[in-house]
N, C-alpha and C positions, 0 to 999 in steps of 0.2 A: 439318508442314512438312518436306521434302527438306532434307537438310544440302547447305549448299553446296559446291560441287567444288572443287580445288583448285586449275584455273585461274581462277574467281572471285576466290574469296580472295585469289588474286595482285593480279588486277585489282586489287579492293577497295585492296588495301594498296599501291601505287602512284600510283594514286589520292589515297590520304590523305596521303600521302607527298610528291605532289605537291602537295596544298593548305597544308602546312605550312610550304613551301619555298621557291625562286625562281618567277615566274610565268612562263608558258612563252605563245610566240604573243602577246605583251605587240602591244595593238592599234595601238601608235602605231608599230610598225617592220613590222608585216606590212601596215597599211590603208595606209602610205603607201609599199611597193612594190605593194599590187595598182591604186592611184592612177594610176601609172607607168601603168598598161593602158589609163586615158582618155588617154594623149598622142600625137597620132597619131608626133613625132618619135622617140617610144619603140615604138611596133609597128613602123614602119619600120627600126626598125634591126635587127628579127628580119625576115630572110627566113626565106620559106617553104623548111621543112627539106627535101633533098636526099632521095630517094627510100632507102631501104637494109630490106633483110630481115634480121634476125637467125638465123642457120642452126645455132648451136653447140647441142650437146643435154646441155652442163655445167652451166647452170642449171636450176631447177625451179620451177613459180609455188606461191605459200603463198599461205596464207589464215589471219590469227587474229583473236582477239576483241578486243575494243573495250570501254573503259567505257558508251559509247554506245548497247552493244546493235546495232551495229549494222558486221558484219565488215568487217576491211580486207586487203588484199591486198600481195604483195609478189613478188619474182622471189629466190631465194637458191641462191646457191654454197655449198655446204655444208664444211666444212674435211675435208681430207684425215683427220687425226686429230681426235678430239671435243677442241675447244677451249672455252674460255667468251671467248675473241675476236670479236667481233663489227666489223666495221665497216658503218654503216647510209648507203648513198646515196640520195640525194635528186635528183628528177627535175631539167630544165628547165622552164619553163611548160607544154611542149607537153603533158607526162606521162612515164608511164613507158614510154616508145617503145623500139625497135628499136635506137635509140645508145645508150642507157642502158643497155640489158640487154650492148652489145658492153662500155662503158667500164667495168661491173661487173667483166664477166670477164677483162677485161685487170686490174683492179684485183689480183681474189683469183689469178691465176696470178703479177704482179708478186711477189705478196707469197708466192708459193711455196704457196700451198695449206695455207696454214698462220688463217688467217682467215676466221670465214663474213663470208661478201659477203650481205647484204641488203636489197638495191632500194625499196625502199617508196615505193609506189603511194601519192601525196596526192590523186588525183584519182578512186577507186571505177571504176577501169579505165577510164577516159573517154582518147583518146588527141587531140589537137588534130593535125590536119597544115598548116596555117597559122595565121597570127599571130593574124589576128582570132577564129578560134576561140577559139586560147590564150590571149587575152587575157580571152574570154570565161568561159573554164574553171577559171582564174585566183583570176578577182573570184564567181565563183559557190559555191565554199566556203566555209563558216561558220570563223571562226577556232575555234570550239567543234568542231569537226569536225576539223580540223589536231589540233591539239591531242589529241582522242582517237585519231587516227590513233597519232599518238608514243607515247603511251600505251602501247597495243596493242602498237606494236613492243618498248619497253622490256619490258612482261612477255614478251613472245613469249622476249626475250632471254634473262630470267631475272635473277633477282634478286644472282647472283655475276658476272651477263657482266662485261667490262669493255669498254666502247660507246668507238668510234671515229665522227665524222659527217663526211661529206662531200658540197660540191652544188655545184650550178652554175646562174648568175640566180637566178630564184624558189628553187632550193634551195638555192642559197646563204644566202640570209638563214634558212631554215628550219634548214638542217645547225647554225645558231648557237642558236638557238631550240631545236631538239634537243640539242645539248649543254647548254643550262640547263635543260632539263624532265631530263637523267639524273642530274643531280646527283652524288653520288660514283663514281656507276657512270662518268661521260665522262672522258676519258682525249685528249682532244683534237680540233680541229674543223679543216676542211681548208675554203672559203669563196671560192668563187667567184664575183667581183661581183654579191653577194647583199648584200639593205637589211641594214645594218649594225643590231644593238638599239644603243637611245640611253637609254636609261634605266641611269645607271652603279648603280643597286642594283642592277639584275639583273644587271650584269654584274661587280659585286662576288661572285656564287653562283657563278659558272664556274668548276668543279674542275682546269680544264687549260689547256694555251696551247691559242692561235688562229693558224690559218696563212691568211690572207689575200692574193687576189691580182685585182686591180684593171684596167682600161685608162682611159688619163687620156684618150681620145678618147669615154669613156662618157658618154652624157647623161643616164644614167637613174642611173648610180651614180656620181654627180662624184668630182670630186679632193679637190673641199670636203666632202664627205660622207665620203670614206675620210680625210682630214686630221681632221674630228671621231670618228671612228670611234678614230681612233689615241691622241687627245687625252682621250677618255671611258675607253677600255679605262688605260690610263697612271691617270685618277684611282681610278681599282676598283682599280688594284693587279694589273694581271692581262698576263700576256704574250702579246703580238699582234707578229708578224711579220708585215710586207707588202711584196710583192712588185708593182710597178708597173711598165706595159708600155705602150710607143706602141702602144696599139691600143683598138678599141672593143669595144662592150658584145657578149660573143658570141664572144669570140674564139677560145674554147677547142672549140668547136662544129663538128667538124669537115664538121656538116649545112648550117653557114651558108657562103653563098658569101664572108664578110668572114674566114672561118679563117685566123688565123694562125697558123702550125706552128710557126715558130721559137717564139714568144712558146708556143705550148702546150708545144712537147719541154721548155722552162725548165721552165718552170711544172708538168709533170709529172715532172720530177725533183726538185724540192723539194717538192712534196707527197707522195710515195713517200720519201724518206728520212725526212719528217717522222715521216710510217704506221708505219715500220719504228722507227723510235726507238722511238714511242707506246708498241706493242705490246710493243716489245723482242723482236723478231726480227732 
């Protein structure tokens, strides 16, 4: 028998690491955002994304292993100097499009070059350019498949990273679900009207705060649902700061025609100082 390699091994003990631990992709807060996807007043409220190319030649596409056997992909900015920083973004529905790889790179230059930025890809390079696809692209992932996705990224990271998550919609609630599957390694979650986890065990295992930020015009992510969200995080014991905007589901989006900038320039200045604290840059 071949001895195992030693990105295996990693796998393996991340893996087991994870089964010992908090549950990640927990089915009751990701099955009921991909739920969201049967309601037609929820795909309506994503237009169809504005056309844009990505042209920077500062990122690089990656590729690593999976416990699944089966590779996942990601876009990364690599740090100026070799750091064990990581911060891991998380798509919209649509995938890892052409906004996500801009709002990466504006991320890891914010933060001075001092952070790997890396994108990860939940969807096996599949890109939606409308809602109903993404709707469709969505609910077509195994939560077993998510799940190894994260996986994957955490070993990619390394077993010293010290993991930062941030998303927006569908990645929102993932970027949360990714900081409970890092467990010591997360250092804090940045959460953009993304399904809040409702289960307060798991969110009794979250090693860091949560920066959350909401539009009370959302129908997919209520006010009642970010009110429980704040009420659950409170009984775990855990710090969640939330940031709430007259505005709808999307709003950060600068693809959707309902973009609101004012509410986004906020909103990205407390999640950039939040980054910077994390890190301690």
């Amino acid at each position: 028998m071949k001895p195992l390699s030693i990105l295996t091994l990693l796998l393996l003990m991340v893996a087991g690491a994870f089964a010992q631990t908090a549950p990640c992709c927990h089915t009751d807060a990701v099955t009921e955002f991909a739920s969201l996807a049967n309601r037609e007043d929820f795909r309506m409220a994503h237009k169809d994304p504005l056309p844009y190319t990505y042209t920077s030649n500062a990122g690089v596409p990656v590729t690593f292993n999976t416990p699944d056997g089966t590779p996942a992909h990601g876009f990364l900015f690599k740090a100026k100097q070799p750091t064990n920083k990581y911060l891991f973004v998380y798509q919209e529905w649509y995938g890892l499009n052409d906004y996500i790889k801009k709002q990466s790179e504006k991320l890891f230059i914010d933060m001075d070059g001092k952070v790997n930025v890396l994108a990860v890809d939940m969807y096996d390079q599949k890109i939606a350019t409308n809602r109903e696809d993404a709707a469709k692209l969505m609910q077509a992932a195994s939560h077993e498949r998510y799940k190894a996705i994260m996986q994957g990224a955490l070993a990619y990271a390394g077993p010293s990273a010290k993991i930062a998550a941030i998303g927006w919609c569908f990645g929102g609630g993932i970027a949360l679900q990714s900081g409970l599957l890092n467990g010591a390694q997360n250092i804090g979650v940045v959460m953009y009207y993304g399904m809040p986890e409702k289960d307060v065990a798991s969110l009794k295992t979250l090693n860091a705060p949560v920066l959350g930020f909401f539009g009370n015009k959302d129908k997919g992510i209520t006010p009642a649902i970010v009110d429980e969200f704040e009420k659950n995080m409170k009984a775990a014991g855990k710090t969640l700061t939330v940031k709430r905007y007259d505005a709808d589901h999307g709003f950060a989006n600068p693809s959707n025609p309902i973009f609101d900038s004012a509410a986004t320039a906020d909103a990205y200045k407390y999640a950039l100082a939040f980054l910077k604290q994390q890190f301690g840059l």
